[in-house]
MIMI-186655 format. One record per residue: x, y, z of N, C-alpha, C in turn. Coordinates in steps of 0.2 Angstrom, whole numbers, padded with zeros to 4 digits, always signed. Example, Ala and Ser with C-alpha at 12.3 -4.5 7.8 and 13.67 -1.06 7.14 Angstrom:
<pts>
+0066-0028+0039+0062-0022+0039+0066-0016+0039
+0064-0011+0035+0068-0005+0036+0064+0000+0039
</pts>
This chain:
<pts>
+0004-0006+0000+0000+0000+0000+0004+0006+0000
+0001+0013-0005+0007+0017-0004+0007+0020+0005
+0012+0026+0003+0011+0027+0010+0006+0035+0009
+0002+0035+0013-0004+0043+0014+0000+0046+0018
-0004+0053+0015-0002+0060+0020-0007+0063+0022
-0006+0064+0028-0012+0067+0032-0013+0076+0031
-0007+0078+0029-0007+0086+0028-0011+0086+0021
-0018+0091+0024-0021+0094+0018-0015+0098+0012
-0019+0098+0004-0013+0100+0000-0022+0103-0002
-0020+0110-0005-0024+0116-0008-0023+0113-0017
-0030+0111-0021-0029+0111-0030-0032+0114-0032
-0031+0115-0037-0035+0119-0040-0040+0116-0047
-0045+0117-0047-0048+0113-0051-0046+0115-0059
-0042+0113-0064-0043+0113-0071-0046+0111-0075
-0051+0106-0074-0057+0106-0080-0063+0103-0077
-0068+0103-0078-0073+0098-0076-0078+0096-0083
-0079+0090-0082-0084+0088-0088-0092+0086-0082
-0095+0084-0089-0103+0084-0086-0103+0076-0088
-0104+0070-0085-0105+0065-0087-0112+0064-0086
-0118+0066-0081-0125+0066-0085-0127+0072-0080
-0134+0074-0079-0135+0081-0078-0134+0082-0069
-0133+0074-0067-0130+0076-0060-0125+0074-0059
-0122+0070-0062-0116+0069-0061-0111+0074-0065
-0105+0076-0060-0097+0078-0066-0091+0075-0061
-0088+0076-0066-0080+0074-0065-0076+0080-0065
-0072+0082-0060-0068+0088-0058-0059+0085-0059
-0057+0089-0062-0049+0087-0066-0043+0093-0061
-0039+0091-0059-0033+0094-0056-0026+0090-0056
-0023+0095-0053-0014+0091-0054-0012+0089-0047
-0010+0082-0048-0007+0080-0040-0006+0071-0044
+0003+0075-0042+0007+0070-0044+0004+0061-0040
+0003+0062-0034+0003+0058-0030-0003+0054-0031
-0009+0057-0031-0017+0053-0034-0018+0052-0037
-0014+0053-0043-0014+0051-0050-0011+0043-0051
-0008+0042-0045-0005+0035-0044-0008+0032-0039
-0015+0033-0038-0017+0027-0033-0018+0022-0033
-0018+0016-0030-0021+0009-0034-0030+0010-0031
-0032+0003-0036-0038+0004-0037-0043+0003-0029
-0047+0007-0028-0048+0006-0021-0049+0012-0017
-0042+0012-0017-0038+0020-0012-0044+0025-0015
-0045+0030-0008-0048+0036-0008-0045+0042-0005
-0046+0048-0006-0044+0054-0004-0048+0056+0000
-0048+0062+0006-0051+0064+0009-0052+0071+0006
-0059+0075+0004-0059+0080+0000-0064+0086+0004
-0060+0092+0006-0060+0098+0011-0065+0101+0003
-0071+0104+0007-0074+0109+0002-0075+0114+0003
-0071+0120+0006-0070+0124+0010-0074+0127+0011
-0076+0129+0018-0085+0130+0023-0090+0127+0023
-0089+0120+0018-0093+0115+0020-0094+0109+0025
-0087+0105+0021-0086+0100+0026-0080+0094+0020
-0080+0091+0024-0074+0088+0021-0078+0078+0020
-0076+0076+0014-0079+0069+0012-0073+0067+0010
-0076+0060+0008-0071+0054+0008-0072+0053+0000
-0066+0054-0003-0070+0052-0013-0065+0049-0016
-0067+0040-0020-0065+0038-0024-0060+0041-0030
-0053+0039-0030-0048+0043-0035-0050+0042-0043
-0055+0044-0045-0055+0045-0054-0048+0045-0058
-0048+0039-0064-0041+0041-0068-0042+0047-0073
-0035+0048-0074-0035+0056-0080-0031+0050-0085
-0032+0053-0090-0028+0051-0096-0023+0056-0099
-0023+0060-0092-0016+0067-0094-0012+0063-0087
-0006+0062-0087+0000+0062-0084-0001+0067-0078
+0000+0065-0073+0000+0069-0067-0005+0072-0064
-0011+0069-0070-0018+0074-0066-0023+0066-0062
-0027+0070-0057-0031+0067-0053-0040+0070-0056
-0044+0065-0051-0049+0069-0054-0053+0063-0047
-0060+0067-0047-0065+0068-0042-0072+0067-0047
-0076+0060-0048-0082+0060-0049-0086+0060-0043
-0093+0065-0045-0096+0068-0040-0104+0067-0041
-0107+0063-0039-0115+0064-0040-0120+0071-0034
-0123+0074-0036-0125+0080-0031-0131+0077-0030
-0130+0078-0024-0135+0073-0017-0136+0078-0013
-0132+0076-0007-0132+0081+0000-0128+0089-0002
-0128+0091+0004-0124+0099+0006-0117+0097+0001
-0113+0093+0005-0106+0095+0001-0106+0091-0005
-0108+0087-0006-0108+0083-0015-0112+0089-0021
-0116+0092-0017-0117+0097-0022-0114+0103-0023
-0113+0106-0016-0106+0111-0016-0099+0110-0021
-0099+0103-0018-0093+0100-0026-0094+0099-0031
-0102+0097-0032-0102+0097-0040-0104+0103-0046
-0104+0109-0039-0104+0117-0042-0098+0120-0041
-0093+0118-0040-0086+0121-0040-0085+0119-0051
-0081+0126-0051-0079+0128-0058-0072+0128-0057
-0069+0127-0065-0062+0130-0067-0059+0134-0062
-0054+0136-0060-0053+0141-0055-0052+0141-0048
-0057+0135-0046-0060+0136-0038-0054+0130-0035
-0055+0130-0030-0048+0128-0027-0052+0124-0021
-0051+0117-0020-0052+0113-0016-0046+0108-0011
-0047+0106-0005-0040+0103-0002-0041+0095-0002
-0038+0092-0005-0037+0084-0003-0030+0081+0002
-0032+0077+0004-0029+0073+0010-0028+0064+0008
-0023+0063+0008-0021+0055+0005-0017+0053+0001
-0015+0046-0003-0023+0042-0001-0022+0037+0004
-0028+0036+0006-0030+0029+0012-0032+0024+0010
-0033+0019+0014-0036+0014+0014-0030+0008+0008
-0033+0004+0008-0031-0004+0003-0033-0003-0001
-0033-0009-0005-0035-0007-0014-0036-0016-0014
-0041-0016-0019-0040-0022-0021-0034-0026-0026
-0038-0034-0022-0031-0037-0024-0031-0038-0031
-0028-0041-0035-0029-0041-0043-0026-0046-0047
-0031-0050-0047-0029-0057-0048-0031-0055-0058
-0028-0060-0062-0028-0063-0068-0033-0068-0070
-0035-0068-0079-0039-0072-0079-0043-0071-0082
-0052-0073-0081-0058-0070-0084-0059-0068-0078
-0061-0061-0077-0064-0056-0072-0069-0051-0073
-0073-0051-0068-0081-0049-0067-0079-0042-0061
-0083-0037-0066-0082-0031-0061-0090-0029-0061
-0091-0028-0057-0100-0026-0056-0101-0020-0052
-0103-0013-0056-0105-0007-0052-0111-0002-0054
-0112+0001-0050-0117+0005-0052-0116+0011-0048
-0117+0018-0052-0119+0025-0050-0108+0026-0050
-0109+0031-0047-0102+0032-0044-0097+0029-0042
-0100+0022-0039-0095+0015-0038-0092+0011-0045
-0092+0017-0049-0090+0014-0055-0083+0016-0053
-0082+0022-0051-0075+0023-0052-0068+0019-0048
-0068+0016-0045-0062+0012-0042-0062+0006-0049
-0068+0005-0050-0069-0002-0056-0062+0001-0063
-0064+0007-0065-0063+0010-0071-0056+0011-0070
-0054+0012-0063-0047+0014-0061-0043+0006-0061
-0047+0000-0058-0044-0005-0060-0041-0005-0066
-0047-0007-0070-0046-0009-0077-0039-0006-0080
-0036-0001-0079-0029+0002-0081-0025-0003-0077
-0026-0006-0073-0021-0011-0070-0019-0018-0071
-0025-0018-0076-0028-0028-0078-0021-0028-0083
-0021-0033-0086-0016-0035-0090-0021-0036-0098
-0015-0037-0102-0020-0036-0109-0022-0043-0110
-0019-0049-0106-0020-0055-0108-0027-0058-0106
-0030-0052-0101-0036-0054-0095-0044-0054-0100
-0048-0058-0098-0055-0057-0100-0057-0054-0095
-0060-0046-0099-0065-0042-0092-0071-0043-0096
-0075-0042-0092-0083-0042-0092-0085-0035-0086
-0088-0030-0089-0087-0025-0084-0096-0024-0086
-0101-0025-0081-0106-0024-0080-0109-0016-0075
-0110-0011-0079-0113-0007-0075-0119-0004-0075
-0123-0001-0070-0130-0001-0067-0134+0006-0067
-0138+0009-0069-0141+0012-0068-0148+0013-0069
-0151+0017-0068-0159+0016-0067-0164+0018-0073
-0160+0024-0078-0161+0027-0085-0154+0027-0089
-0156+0030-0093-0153+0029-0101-0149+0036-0101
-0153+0041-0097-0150+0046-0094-0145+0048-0088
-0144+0041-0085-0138+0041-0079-0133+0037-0079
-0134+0034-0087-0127+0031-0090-0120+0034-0088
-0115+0033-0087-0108+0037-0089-0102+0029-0090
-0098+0033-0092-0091+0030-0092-0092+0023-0096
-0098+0022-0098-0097+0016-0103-0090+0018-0111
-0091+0024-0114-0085+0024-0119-0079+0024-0117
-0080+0027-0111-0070+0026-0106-0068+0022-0107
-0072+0014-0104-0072+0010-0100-0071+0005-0107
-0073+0005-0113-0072+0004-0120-0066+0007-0123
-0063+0012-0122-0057+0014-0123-0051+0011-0118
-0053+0011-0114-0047+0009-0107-0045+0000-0109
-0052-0003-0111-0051-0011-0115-0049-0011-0121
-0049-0006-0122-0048-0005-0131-0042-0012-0133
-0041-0016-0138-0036-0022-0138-0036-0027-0134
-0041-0028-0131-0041-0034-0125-0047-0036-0127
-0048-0044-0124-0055-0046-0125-0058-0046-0118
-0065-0044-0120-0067-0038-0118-0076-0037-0119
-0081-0037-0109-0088-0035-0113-0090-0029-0108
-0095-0024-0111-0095-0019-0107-0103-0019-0106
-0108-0019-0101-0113-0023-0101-0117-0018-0097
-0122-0013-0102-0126-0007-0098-0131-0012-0095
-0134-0011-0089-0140-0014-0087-0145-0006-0084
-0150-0007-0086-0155+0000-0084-0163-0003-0082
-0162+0001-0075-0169-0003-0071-0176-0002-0077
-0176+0003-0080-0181+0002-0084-0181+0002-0089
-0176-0001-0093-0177-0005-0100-0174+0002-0103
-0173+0009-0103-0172+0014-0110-0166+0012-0111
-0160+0010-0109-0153+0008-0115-0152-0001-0111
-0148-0004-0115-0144-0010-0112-0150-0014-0110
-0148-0020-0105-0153-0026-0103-0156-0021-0097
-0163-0025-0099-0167-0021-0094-0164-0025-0085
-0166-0022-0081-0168-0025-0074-0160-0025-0071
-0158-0024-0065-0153-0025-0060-0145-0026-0064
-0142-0025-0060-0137-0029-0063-0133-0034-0061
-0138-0037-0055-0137-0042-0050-0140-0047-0055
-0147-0046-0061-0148-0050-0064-0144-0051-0070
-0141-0046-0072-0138-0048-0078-0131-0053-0075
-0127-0052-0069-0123-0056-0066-0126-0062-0067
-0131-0065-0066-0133-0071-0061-0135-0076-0070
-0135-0070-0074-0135-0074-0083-0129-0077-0083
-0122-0070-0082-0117-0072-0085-0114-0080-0080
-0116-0078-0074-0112-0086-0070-0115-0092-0072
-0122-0090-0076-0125-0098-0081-0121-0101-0085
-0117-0094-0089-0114-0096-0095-0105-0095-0096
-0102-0095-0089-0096-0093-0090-0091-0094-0079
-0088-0095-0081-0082-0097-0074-0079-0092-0074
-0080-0086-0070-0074-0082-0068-0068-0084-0063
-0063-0079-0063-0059-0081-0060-0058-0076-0052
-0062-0070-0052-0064-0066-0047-0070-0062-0050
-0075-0059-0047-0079-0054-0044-0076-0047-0040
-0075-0041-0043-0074-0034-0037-0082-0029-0042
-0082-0026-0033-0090-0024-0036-0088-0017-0031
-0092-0011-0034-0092-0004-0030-0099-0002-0031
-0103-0001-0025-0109+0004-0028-0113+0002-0022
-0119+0004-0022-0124+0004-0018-0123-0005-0013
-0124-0002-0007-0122-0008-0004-0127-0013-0005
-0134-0014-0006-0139-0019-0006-0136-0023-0013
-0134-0021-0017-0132-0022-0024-0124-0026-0023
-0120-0025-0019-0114-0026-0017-0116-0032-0013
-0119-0033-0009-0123-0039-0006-0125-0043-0008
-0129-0040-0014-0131-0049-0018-0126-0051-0024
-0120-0044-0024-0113-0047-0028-0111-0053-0025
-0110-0049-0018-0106-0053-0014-0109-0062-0012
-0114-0061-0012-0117-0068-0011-0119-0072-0017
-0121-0070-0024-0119-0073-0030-0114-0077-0031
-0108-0071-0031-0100-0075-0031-0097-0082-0026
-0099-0079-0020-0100-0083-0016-0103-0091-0016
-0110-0089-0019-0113-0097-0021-0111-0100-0026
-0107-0097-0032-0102-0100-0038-0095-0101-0034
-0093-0101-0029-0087-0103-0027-0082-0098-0028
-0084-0092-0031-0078-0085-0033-0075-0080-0028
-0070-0080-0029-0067-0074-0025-0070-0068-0028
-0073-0064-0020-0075-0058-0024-0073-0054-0019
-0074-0046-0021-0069-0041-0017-0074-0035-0016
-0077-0031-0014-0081-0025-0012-0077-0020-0009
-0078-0015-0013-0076-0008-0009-0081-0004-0006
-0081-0002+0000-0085-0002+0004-0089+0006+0005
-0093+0007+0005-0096+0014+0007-0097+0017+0015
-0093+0022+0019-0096+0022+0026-0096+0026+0028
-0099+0031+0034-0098+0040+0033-0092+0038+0038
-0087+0044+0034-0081+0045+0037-0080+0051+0038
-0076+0052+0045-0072+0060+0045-0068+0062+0047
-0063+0056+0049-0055+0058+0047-0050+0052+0042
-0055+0047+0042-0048+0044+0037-0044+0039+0037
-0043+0042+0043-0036+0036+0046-0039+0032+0053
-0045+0030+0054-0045+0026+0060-0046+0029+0066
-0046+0035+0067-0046+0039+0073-0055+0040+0076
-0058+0041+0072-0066+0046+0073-0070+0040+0077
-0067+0034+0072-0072+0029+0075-0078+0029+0069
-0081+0033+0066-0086+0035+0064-0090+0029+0058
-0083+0027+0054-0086+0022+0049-0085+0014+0052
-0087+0015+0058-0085+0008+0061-0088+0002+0057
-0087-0002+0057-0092-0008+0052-0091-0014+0055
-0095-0017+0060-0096-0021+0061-0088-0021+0070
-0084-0026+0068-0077-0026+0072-0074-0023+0067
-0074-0021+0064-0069-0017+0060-0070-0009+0054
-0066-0004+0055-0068+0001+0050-0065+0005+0044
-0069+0003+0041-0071+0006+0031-0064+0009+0029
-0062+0013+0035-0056+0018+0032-0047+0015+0032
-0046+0012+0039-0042+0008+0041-0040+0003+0038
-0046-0003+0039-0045-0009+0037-0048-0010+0031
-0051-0006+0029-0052-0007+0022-0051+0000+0016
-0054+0002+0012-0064+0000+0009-0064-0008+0008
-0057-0012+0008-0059-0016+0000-0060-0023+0006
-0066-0025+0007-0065-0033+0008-0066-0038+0005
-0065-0045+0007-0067-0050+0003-0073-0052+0005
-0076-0057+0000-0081-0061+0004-0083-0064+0008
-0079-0066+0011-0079-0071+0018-0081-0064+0023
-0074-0060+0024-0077-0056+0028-0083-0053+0029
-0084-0050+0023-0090-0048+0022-0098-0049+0025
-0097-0056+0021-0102-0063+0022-0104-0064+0033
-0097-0061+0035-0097-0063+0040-0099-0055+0047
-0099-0051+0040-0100-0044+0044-0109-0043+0046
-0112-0044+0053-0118-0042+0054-0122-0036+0050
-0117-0030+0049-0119-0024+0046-0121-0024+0038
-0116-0026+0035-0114-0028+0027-0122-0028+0026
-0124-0026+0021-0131-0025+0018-0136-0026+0021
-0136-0022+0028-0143-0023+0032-0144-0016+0036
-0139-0011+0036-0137-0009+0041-0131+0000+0039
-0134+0003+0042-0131+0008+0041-0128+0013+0046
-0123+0017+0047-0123+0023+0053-0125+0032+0050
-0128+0034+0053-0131+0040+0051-0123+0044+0056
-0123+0051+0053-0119+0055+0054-0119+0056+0062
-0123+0054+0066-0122+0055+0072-0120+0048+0076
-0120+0043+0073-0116+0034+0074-0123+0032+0075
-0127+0034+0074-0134+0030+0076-0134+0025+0070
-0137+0016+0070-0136+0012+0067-0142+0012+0065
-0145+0013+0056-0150+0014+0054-0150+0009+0050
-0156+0005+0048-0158+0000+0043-0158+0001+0036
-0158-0004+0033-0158+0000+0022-0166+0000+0020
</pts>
């Protein structure tokens, strides 16, 4: 794992794109998170806001980093209305990353938990079969399908939209379209990011096919490094010992897809 820094560093934002009308991707320069392994996250200052935990996006520019943001709460939308110019502080990275094993592999994500997935794929090998299935609800909250077609460009290779209601790709979950491909095919691993109920019956899919599988985790966080307590998860927490766990553990975690902490550590049901 690399090694994190805890001193906030001040960027500046240089581009931002729109991937759909709520989501954008924010581009800056930092030698360091430009080289995160897949997993690792930054801790991102939104100056007067409040400070969040975000998945490191790859750049296709050398030394640049970048921040996908869906606009939700307070600070996810204060970040996804920063412009060219405006200047945000990151912290990191932390956490593990997934392990990264060879072979025919299954990455299964949805909404913004795409981005550790996308970031893997630059670290697969060209000899690997991916199958990379991602989820959204419309036709309109698609993203990162042509990246992620680029990023496998020369490799064999499927990229598999699923939309809860039928307007692009196979209709229904992408828990279902997983549960087709383990009819018709043996992976050699499963890593999944995205909504934890969805990450849950990744988790237990792979699990009943006998697959190693690997989840990157979601938990409220507000330091980073194991201090707040905050993203506690079960005996162990989200920032520290993970995001990224295996199955077993998982499988073994009372909270894992049932279970949630609200901002004041109260433990709230899904």
């Amino acid at each position: 794992m690399q090694k994190s820094f805890d001193t906030p560093k001040i960027v500046t934002i240089e581009k931002v794109v729109d991937e759909t009308p709520t989501v954008r991707t924010i581009f800056f320069s930092d030698e360091m998170l430009s080289k995160v392994l897949p997993g690792q996250f930054a801790m991102v200052w939104i100056p007067g806001i409040n400070e969040i935990p975000m998945s490191v996006m790859v750049s296709q520019e050398n030394g640049k980093a970048a921040f996908t943001v869906r606009k939700h709460g307070l600070a996810t939308t204060e970040l996804f209305s920063k412009k060219v110019g405006d200047q945000i502080g990151i912290r990191g990275p932390y956490g593990n990353s997934f392990t990264i094993k060879q072979g025919n592999l299954l990455l299964v994500g949805g909404g913004t938990g795409l981005v550790p997935l996308i970031r893997m794929i630059t670290f697969l090998k060209k000899s690997d079969n991916v199958t990379l299935v991602m989820g959204a609800k419309t036709k309109l909250e698609v993203f990162f399908e042509g990246l992620a077609n680029k990023l496998l460009e020369g490799t064999k290779h499927k990229v598999i939209v699923a939309t809860e209601d039928g307007s692009y790709g196979e209709k229904g979950l992408v828990t279902d379209v997983m549960t087709k491909l383990f009819q018709e095919n043996k992976f050699d691993a499963v890593y999944t990011c995205g909504p934890e109920k969805m990450m849950h019956k990744v988790v237990q899919i792979a699990s009943e096919n006998k697959t190693h599988v690997e989840a990157s985790i979601e938990r409220m966080m507000k330091c980073g490094i194991g201090i707040c307590g905050s993203c506690c998860f079960g005996d162990v927490m989200a920032c520290k010992d993970g995001t990224v766990f295996d199955g077993v553990t998982l499988l073994a975690n009372k909270e894992f897809g049932y279970t949630h902490r609200s901002k004041s550590g109260i433990l709230d049901n899904y």
